[in-house]
Biotite code that builds the C-alpha atoms (Angstrom):
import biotite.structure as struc

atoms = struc.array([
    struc.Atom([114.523, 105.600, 110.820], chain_id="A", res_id=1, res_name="UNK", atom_name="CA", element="C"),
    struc.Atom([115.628, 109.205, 110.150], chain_id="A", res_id=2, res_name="UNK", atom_name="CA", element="C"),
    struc.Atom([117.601, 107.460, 107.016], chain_id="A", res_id=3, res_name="UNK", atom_name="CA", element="C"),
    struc.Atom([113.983, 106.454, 105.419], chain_id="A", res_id=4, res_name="UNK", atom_name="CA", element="C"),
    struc.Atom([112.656, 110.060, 106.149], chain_id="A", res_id=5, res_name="UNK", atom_name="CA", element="C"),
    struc.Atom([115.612, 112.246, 104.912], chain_id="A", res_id=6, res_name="UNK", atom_name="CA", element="C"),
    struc.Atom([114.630, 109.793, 101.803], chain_id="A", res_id=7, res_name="UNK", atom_name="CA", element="C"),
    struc.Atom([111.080, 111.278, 101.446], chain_id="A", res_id=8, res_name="UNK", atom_name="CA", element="C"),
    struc.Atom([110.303, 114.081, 99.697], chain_id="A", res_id=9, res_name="UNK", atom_name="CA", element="C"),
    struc.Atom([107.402, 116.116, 98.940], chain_id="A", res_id=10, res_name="UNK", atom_name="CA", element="C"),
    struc.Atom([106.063, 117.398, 95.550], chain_id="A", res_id=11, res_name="UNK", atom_name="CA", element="C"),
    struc.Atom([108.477, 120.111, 95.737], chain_id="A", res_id=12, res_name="UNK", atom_name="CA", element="C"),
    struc.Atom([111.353, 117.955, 96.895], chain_id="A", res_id=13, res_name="UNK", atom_name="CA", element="C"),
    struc.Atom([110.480, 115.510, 94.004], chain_id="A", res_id=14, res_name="UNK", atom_name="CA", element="C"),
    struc.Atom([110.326, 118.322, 91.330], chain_id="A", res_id=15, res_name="UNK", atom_name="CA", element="C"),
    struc.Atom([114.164, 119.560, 92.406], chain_id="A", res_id=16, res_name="UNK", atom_name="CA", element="C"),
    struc.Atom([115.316, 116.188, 92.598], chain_id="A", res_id=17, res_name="UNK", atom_name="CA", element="C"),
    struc.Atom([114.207, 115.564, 89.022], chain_id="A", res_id=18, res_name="UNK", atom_name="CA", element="C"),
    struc.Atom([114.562, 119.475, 87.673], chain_id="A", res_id=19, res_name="UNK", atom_name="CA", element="C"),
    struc.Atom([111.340, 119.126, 86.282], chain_id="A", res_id=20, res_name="UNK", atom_name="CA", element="C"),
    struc.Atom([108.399, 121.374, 86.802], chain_id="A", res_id=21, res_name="UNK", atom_name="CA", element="C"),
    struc.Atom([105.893, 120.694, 89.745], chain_id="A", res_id=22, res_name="UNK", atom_name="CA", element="C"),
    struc.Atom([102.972, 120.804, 87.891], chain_id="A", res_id=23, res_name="UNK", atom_name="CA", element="C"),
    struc.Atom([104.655, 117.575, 85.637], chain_id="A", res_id=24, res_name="UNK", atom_name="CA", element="C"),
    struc.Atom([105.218, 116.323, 88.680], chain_id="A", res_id=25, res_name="UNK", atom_name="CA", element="C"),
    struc.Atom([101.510, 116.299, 90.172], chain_id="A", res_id=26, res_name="UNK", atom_name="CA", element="C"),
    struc.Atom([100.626, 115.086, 86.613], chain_id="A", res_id=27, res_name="UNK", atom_name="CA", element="C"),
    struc.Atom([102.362, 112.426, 86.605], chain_id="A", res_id=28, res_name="UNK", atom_name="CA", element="C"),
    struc.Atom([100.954, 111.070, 90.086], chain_id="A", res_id=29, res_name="UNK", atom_name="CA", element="C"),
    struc.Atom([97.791, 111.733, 88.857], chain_id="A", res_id=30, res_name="UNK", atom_name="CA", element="C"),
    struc.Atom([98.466, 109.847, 85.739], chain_id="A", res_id=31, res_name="UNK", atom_name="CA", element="C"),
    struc.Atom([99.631, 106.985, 87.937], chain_id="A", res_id=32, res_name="UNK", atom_name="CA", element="C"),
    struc.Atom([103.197, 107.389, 85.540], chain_id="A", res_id=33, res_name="UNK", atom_name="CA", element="C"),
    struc.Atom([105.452, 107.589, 89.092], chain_id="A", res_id=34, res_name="UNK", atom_name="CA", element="C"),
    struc.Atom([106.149, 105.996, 92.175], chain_id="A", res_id=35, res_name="UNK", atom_name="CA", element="C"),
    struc.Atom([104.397, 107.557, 95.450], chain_id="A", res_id=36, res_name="UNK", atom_name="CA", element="C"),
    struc.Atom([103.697, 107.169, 98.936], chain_id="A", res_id=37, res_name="UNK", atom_name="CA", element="C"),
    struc.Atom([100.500, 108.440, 100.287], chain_id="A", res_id=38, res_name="UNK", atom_name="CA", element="C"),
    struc.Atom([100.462, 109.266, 103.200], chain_id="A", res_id=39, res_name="UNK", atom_name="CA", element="C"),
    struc.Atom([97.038, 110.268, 104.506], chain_id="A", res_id=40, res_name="UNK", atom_name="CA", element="C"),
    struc.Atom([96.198, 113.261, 101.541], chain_id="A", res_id=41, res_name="UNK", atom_name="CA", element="C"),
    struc.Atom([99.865, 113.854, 101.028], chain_id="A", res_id=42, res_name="UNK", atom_name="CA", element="C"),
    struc.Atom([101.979, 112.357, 98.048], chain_id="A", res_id=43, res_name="UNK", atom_name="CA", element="C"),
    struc.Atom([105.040, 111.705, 98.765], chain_id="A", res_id=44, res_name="UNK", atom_name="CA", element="C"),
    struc.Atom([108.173, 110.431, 96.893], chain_id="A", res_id=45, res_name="UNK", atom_name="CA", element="C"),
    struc.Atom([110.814, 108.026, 97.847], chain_id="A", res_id=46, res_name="UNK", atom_name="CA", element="C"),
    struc.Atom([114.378, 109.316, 96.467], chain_id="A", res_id=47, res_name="UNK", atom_name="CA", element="C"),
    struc.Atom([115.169, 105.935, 95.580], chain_id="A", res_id=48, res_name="UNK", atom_name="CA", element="C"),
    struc.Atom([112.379, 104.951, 93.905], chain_id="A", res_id=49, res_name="UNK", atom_name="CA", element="C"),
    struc.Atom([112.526, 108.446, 91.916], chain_id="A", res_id=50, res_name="UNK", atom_name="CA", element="C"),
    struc.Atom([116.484, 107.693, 90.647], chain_id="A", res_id=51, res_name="UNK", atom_name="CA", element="C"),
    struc.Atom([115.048, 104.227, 89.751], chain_id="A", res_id=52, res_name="UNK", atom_name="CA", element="C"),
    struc.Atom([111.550, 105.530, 87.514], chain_id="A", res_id=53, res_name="UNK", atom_name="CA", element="C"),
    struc.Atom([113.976, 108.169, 86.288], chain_id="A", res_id=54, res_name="UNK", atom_name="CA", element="C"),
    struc.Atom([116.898, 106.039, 84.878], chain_id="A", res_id=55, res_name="UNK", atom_name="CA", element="C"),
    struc.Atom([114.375, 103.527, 83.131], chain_id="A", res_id=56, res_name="UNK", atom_name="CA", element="C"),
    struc.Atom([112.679, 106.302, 81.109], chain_id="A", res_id=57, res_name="UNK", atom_name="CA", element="C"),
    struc.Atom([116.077, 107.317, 79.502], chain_id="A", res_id=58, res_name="UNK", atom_name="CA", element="C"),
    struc.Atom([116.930, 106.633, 76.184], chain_id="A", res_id=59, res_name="UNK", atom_name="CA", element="C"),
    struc.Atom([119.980, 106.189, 74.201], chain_id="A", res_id=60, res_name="UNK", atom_name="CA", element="C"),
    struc.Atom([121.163, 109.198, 72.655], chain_id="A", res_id=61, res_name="UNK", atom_name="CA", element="C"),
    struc.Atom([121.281, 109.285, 69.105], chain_id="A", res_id=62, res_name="UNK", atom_name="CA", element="C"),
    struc.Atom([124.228, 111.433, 67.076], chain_id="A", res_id=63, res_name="UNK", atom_name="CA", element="C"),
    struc.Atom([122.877, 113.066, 63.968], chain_id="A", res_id=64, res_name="UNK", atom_name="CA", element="C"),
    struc.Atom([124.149, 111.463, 60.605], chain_id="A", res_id=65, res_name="UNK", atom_name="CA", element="C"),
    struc.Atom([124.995, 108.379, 62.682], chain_id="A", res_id=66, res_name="UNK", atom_name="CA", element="C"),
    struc.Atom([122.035, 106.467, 60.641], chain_id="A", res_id=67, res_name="UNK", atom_name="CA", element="C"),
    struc.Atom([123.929, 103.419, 58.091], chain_id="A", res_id=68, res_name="UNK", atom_name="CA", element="C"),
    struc.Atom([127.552, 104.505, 59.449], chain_id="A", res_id=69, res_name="UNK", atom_name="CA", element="C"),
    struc.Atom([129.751, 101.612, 59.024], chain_id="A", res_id=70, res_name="UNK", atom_name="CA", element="C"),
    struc.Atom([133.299, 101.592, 60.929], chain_id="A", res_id=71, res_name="UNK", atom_name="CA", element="C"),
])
């Protein structure tokens, strides 16, 4: 059990886990855009589930002038 709860964080937790603002963070719950728990009035975030939201909203990076290059 205390592997589950060391993988809870709150809204600050969640915001330095990410390195994005708390504000975006409460947002973003709001907005329904990312995984929570409540728990009674709290929010809070499973780390797991935060790595997993977070790696599907990357994109590919794109080089500059890479447009039409042939090898």
């Amino acid at each position: 059990m205390s592997d589950t709860v060391d993988r809870l964080l709150d809204v600050k937790g969640a915001s330095a886990f990410l390195k994005i603002a708390q504000q975006t963070i409460r947002n973003y719950t709001s907005d329904g855009r990312i995984p929570v728990l409540h728990i009674g009035r709290r929010c809070v975030f499973d780390r797991d589930q935060l790595l997993a939201w977070a790696l599907a909203q990357t994109e590919p990076v794109k080089r500059p002038g890479a447009k039409g290059r042939t090898k």
